[in-house]
C-alpha positions as CSV (number, residue, x, y, z in Angstrom):
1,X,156.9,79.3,-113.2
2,X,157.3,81.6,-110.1
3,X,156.1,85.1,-109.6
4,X,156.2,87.3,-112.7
5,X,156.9,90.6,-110.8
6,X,160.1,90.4,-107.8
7,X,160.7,93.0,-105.1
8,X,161.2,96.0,-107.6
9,X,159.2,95.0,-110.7
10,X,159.4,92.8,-113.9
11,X,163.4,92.3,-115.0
12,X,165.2,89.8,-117.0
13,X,167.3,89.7,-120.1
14,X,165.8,91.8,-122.5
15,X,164.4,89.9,-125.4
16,X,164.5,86.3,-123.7
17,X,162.5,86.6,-120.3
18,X,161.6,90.4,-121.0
19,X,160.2,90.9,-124.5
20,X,158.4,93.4,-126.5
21,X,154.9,91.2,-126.3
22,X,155.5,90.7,-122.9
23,X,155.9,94.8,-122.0
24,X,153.0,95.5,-124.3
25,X,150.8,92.5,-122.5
26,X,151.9,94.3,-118.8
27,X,150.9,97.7,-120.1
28,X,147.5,96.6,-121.2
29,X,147.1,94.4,-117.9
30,X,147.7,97.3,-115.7
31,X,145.7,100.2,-117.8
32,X,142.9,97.2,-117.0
33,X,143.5,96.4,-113.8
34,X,144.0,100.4,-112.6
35,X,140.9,101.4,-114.6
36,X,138.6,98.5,-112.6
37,X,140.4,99.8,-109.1
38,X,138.6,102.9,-110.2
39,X,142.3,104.8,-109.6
40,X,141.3,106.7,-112.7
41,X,138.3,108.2,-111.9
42,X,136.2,107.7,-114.9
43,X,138.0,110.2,-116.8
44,X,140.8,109.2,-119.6
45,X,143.7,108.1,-117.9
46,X,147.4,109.4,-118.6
47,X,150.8,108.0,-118.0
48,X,154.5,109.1,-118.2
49,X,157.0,106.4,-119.3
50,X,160.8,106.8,-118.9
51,X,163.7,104.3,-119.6
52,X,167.6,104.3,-118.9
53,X,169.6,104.8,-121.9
54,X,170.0,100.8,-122.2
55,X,169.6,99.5,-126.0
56,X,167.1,97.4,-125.1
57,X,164.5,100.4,-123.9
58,X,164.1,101.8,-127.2
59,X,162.1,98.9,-128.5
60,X,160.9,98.1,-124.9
61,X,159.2,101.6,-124.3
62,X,157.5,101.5,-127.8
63,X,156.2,98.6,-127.0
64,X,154.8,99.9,-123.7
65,X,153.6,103.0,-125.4
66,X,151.6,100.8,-128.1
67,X,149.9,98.8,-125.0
68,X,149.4,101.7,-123.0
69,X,147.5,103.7,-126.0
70,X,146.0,101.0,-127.8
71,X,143.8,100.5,-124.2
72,X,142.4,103.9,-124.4
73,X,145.7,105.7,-122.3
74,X,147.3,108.7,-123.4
75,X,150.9,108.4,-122.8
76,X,153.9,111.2,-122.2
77,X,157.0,109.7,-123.0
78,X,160.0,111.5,-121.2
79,X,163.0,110.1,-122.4
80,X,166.0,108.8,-120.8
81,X,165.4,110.3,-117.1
82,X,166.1,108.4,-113.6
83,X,163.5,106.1,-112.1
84,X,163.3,108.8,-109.2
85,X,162.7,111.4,-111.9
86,X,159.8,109.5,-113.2
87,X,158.3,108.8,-109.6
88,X,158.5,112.9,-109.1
89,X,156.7,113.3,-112.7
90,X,154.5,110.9,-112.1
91,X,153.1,113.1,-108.9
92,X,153.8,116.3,-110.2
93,X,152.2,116.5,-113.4
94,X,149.0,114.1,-111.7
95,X,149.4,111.3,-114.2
96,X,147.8,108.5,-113.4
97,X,150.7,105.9,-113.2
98,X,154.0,105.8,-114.7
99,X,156.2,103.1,-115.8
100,X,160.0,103.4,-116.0
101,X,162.0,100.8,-117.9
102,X,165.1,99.9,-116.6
103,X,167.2,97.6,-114.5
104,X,169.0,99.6,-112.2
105,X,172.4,98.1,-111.1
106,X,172.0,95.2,-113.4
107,X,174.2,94.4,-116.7
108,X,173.4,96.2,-120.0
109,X,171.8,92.7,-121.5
110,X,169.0,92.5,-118.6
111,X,165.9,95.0,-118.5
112,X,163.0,95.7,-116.3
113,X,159.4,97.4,-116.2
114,X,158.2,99.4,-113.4
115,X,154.7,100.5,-112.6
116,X,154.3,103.7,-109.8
117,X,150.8,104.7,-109.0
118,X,149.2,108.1,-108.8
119,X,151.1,110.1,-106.3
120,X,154.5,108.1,-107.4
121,X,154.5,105.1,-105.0
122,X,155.3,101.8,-106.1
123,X,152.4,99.5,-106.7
124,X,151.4,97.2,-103.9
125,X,152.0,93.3,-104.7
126,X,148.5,92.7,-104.5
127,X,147.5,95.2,-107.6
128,X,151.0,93.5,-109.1
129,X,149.6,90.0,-108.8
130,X,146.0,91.2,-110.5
131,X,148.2,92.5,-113.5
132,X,150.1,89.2,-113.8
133,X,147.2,87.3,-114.0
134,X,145.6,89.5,-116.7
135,X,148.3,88.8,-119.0
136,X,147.1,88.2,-122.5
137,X,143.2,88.1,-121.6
138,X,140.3,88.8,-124.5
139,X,139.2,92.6,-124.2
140,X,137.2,94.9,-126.0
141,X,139.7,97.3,-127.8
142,X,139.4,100.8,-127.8
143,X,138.4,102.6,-131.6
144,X,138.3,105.9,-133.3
145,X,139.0,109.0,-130.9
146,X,138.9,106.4,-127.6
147,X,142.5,105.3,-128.1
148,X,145.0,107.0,-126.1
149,X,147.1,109.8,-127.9
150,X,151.4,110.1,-127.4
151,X,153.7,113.0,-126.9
152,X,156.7,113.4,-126.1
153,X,158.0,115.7,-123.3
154,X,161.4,115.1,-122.7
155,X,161.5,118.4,-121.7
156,X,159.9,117.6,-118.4
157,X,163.3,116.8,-116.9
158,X,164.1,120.3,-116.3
159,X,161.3,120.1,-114.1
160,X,162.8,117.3,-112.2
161,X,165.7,118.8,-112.2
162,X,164.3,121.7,-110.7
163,X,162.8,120.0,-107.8
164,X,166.2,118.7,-107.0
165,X,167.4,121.8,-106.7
166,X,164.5,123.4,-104.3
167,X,165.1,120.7,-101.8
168,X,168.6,122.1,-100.7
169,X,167.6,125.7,-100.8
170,X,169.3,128.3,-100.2
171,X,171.9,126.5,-99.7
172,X,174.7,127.1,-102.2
173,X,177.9,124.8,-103.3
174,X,180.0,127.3,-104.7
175,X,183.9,126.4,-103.7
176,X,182.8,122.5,-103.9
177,X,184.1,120.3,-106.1
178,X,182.5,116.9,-106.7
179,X,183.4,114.1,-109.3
180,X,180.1,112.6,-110.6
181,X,179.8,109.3,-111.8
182,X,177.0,108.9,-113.8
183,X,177.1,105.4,-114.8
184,X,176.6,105.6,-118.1
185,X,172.7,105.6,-117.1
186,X,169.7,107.9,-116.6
187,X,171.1,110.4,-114.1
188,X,174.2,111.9,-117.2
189,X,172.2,114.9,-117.8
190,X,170.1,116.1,-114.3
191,X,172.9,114.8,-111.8
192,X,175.3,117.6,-113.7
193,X,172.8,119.9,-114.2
194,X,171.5,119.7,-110.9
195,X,174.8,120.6,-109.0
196,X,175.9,123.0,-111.4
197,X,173.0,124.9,-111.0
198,X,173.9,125.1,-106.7
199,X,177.0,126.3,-107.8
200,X,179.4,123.4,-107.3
201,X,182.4,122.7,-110.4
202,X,181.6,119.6,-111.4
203,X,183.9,116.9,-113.1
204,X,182.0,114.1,-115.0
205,X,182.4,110.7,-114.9
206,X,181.2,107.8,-117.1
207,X,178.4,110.7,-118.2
208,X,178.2,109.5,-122.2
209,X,175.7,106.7,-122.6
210,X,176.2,104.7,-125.9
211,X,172.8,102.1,-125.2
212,X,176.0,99.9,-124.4
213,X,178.3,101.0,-121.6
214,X,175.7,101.2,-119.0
215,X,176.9,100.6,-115.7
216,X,180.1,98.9,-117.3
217,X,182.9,99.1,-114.7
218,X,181.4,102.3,-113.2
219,X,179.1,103.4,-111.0
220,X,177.8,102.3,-107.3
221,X,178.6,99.0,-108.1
222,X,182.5,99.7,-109.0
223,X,183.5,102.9,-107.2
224,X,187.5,102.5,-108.6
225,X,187.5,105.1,-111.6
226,X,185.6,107.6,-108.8
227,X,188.0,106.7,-106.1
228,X,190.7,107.7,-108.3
229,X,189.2,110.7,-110.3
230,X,188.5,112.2,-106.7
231,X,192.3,112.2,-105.6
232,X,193.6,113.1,-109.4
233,X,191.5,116.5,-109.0
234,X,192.0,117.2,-105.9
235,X,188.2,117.5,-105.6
236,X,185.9,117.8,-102.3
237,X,184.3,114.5,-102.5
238,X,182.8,112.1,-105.4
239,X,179.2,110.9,-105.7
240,X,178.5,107.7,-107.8
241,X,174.9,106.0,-108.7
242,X,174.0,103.4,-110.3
243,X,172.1,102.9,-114.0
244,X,168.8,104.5,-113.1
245,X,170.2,106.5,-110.1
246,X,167.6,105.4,-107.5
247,X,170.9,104.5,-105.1
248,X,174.2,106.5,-104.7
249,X,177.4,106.1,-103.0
250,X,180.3,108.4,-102.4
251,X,184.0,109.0,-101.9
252,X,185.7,111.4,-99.5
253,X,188.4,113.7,-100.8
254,X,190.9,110.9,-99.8
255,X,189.5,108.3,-102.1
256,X,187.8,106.4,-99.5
257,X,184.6,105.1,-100.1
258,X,181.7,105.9,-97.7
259,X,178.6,103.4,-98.4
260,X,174.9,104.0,-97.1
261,X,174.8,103.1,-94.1
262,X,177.1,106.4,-93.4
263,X,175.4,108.5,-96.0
264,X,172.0,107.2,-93.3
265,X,173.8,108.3,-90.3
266,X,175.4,111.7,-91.9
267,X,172.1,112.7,-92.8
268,X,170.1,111.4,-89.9
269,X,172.2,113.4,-87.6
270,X,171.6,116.4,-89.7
271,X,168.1,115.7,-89.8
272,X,167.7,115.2,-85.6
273,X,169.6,118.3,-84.9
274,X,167.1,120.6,-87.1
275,X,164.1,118.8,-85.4
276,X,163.3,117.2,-88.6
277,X,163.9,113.4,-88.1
278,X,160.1,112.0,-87.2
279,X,160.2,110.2,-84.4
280,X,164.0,110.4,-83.9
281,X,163.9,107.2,-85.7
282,X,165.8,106.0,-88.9
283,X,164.7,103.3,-90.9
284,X,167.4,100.4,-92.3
285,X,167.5,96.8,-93.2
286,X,168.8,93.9,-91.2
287,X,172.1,93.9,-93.4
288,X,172.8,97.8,-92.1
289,X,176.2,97.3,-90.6
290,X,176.1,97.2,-86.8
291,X,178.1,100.3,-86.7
292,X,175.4,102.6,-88.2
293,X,173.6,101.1,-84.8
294,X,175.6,101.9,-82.5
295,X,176.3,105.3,-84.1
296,X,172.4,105.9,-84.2
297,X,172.6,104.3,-80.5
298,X,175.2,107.1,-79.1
299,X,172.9,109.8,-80.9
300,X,169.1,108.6,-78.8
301,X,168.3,107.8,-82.7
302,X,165.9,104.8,-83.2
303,X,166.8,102.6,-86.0
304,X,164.4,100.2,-87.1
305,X,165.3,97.1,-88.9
306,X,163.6,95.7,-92.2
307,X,164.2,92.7,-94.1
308,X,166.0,93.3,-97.3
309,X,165.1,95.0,-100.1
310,X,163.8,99.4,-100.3
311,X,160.2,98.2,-100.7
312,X,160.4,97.1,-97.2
313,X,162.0,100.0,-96.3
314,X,159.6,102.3,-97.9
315,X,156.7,100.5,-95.8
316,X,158.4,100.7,-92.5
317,X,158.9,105.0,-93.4
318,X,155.2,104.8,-94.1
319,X,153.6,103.0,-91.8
320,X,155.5,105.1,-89.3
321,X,155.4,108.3,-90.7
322,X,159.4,108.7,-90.8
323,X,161.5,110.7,-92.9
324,X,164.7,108.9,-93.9
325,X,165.6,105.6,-94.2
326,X,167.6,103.3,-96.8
327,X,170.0,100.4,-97.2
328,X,174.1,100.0,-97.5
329,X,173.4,99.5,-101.1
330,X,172.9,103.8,-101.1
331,X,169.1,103.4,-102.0
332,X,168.3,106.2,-99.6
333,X,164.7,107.4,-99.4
334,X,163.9,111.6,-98.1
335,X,160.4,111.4,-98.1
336,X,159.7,114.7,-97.7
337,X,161.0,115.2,-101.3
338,X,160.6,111.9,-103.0
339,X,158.4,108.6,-102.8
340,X,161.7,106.4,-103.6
341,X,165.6,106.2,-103.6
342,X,166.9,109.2,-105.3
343,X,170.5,109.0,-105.9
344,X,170.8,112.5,-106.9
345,X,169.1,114.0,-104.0
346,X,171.4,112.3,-101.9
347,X,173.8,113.4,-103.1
348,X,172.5,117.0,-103.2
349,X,171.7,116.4,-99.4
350,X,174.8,115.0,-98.8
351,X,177.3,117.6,-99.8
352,X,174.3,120.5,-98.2
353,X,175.5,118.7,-94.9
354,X,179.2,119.9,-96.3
355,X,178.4,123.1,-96.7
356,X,176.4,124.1,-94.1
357,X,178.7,122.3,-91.6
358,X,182.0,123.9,-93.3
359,X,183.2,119.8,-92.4
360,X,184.9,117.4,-95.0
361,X,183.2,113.9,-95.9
362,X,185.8,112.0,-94.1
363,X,184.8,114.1,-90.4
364,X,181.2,113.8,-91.6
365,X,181.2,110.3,-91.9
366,X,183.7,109.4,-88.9
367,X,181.0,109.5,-86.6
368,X,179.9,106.1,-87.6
369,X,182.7,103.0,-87.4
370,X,182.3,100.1,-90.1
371,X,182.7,96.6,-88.5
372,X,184.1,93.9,-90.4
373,X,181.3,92.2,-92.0
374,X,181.9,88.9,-93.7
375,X,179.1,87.1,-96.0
376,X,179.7,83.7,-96.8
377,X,177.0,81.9,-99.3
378,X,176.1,78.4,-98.5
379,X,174.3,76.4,-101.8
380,X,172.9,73.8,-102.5
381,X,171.0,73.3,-99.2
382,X,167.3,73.0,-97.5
383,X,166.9,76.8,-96.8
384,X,163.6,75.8,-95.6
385,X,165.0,75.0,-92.3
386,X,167.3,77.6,-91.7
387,X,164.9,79.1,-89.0
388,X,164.1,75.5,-87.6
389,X,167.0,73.2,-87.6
390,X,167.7,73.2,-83.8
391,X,171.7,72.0,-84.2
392,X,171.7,75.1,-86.8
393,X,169.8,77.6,-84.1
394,X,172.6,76.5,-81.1
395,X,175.5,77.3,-83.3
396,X,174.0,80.5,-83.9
397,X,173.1,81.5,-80.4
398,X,176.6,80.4,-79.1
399,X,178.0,82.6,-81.6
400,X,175.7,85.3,-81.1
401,X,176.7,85.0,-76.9
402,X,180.3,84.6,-77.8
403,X,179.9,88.1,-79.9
404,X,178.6,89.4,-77.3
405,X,178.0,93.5,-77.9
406,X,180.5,93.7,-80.3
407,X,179.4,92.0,-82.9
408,X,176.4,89.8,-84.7
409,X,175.0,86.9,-86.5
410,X,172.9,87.1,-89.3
411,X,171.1,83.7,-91.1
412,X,169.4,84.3,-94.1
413,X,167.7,81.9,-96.8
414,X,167.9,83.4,-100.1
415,X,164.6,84.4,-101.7
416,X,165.0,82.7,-104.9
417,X,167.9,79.9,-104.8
418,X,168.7,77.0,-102.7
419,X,171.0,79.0,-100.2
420,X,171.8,80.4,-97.3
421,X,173.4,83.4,-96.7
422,X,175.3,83.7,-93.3
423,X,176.9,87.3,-92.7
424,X,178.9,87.8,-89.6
425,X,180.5,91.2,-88.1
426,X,183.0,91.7,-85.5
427,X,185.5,93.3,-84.0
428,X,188.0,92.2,-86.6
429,X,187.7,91.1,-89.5
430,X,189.5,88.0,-88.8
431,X,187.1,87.1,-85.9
432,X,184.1,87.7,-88.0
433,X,185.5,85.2,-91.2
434,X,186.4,82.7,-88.3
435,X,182.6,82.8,-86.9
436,X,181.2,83.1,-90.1
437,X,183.3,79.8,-91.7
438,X,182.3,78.0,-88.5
439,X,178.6,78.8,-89.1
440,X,178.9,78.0,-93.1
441,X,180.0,74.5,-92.0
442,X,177.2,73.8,-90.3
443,X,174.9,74.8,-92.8
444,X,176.5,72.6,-94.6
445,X,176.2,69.5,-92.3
446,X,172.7,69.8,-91.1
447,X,170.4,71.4,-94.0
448,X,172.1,68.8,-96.4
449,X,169.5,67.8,-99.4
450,X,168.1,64.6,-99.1
């Protein structure tokens, strides 16, 4: 069996991989593991726990309570709140960790548990792997007044929501009109509330969870109900995140869709001309479209490449003591007001750039140009020598010459099947399918399994 924990925590269907003796073994584990760290102190520790409104994370969060409490931790449930919200809660309120159940973009049937550590950062993969292999260990349990006592404070996303809110002050929205689409998730009541309280009309979208109709045909992942809700109201833009709104995307006022990579250069342009941007330097993944590059490029704005995935991200921003950085996806990360992706905040920031600029979305986001990007799967293959095979490495540096400037090659082996993924942009997007089925064949041909 491979690692327990992937890039953002423990998910899998709910009830198969991801089970209530499974969340209550991890909540244990961890209360252990962060006690012996000494990240508590010697005093009695405290948590927050959130969840999406998924089915699945009412018996999943009482089972995290019950492990959580029954090793001595007294635990603050908050409800249905996004994973952003309990990252902010975690640090406000000085809790010792939090966990948030949910799996973010995923389907309604899948799950997930995520741990944050005092402050509200994500755990590193080394305190991960300890928990892991604590799972379902002899220890000495807790009795009398030394378990951990539960309470609920659902009201502490006003709190969140008043955060939100700071961050964009003084601006106001009023006169803006904006189409939220909540996903069915975690964001339905602070998104709303958030940009109602700036003074913007808001009209919302997919904002009645059910436990059900999480992110079911709605949200970040499927923009066409937004797309089309934005040119039925005639409204200024629309903003769409996903289940636990730790990413968001939006739509301009013509129903055109404008991803993260333009949300990144939108707001690091905003950012660089108040002196904020650290360093002048954005940071992105190696899937950011070339375009966002060249935009950053034309601007003197670093941006610094990653490999895939915001806890990569989140490193780079750290290590380097920048500001802003994210992924197409919309997980964007403004770490002077939030330790991870906040969908809502991006949306907050995004349409402040509105108002103070007195621009559209559509002139906002002009100033970067999308390239065709094609992405072509290859299975079935020996990913292990996708860096090595030297017939492999010449077809990509011939393309990569051919390209030229105005375009790129991009190999990657999948993380966790027997593929590789070849993503090509260009000029056109029939040059870049052309280069990209060219470089899929050989894949083919010369990492075939033996």
């Amino acid at each position: 069996m491979g690692r327990l924990f992937g890039t953002d925590g423990v998910r899998g269907r709910a009830n198969e991989l991801l089970t209530a003796e499974l969340a209550l073994d991890l909540s244990v584990a961890a209360a252990h593991v962060l006690a012996e760290s000494g990240a508590f102190g010697g005093h009695r520790p405290s948590a927050v726990v959130g969840r999406d409104p998924r089915a699945s994370g009412e018996f999943l969060e009482a089972a995290v309570v019950a492990g959580l409490a029954s090793a001595g931790v007294n635990v603050h449930r908050l409800g249905v709140l996004p994973t952003p919200g309990v990252a902010y809660l975690t640090r406000s309120t000085k809790a010792d960790f939090g966990v948030m159940l949910s799996a973010s973009h995923n389907p309604m049937p899948d799950n997930g548990i995520k741990f944050f550590a005092r402050g509200g950062e994500k755990l590193d993969d080394a305190v991960e792997d300890l928990i892991e292999a604590r799972l379902r260990e002899p220890w000495p349990r807790p009795t009398g007044a030394d378990v951990g006592r539960v309470w609920n404070d659902t009201a502490l996303t006003d709190s969140y929501v008043r955060h939100l809110v700071r961050t964009v002050a003084p601006t106001r929205f009023d006169g803006i009109t904006v189409v939220l689409d909540c996903a069915n998730g975690a964001a339905h009541r602070a998104g709303p509330e958030a940009f109602e309280a700036l003074g913007a009309k808001v009209i919302r979208l997919h904002a009645e969870p059910d436990g059900i109709n999480i992110n079911e045909a709605c949200g970040s992942t499927h923009p066409e109900d937004l797309q089309a809700a934005v040119v039925e109201h005639g409204a200024d833009l629309g903003l769409a995140v996903d289940g636990d709104a730790d990413r968001c995307l939006a739509v301009d006022a013509a129903g055109q869709v404008v991803d993260g990579d333009q949300i990144l250069a939108v707001l690091a342009l905003a950012l660089s001309e108040q002196g904020r941007l650290a360093g002048n330097t954005l940071v992105a993944t190696v899937m950011s479209n070339l375009g966002l590059v060249q935009a950053m490029h034309s601007a003197d704005i670093t941006v610094q490449q990653t490999k895939v995935g915001d806890r990569y991200v989140l490193e780079a921003m750290k290590a380097g003591g920048y500001v802003l950085g994210g992924e197409q996806s919309g997980h964007v990360v403004l770490s002077e007001h939030a330790t991870t992706g906040d969908g809502i905040l991006t949306g907050l920031h995004l349409v402040r750039r509105m108002a103070t600029s007195g621009q559209p979305l559509a002139k906002l986001a002009s100033v970067m140009t999308r390239l065709p990007q094609v992405l072509i799967n290859v299975p079935g293959v020996d990913k292990t020598r996708a860096d090595s095979d030297p017939i492999l490495t010449r077809a990509v540096a011939d393309a990569t010459a051919e390209l030229g400037t105005t375009g790129r090659v991009l190999l990657r082996p999948s993380g966790t099947e027997s593929l590789v993924r070849v993503m090509v942009e260009a000029e056109t997007a029939d040059r870049a399918t052309a280069v990209a089925e060219h470089l899929a064949a050989v894949v083919r041909t010369t990492l075939t399994l033996t």
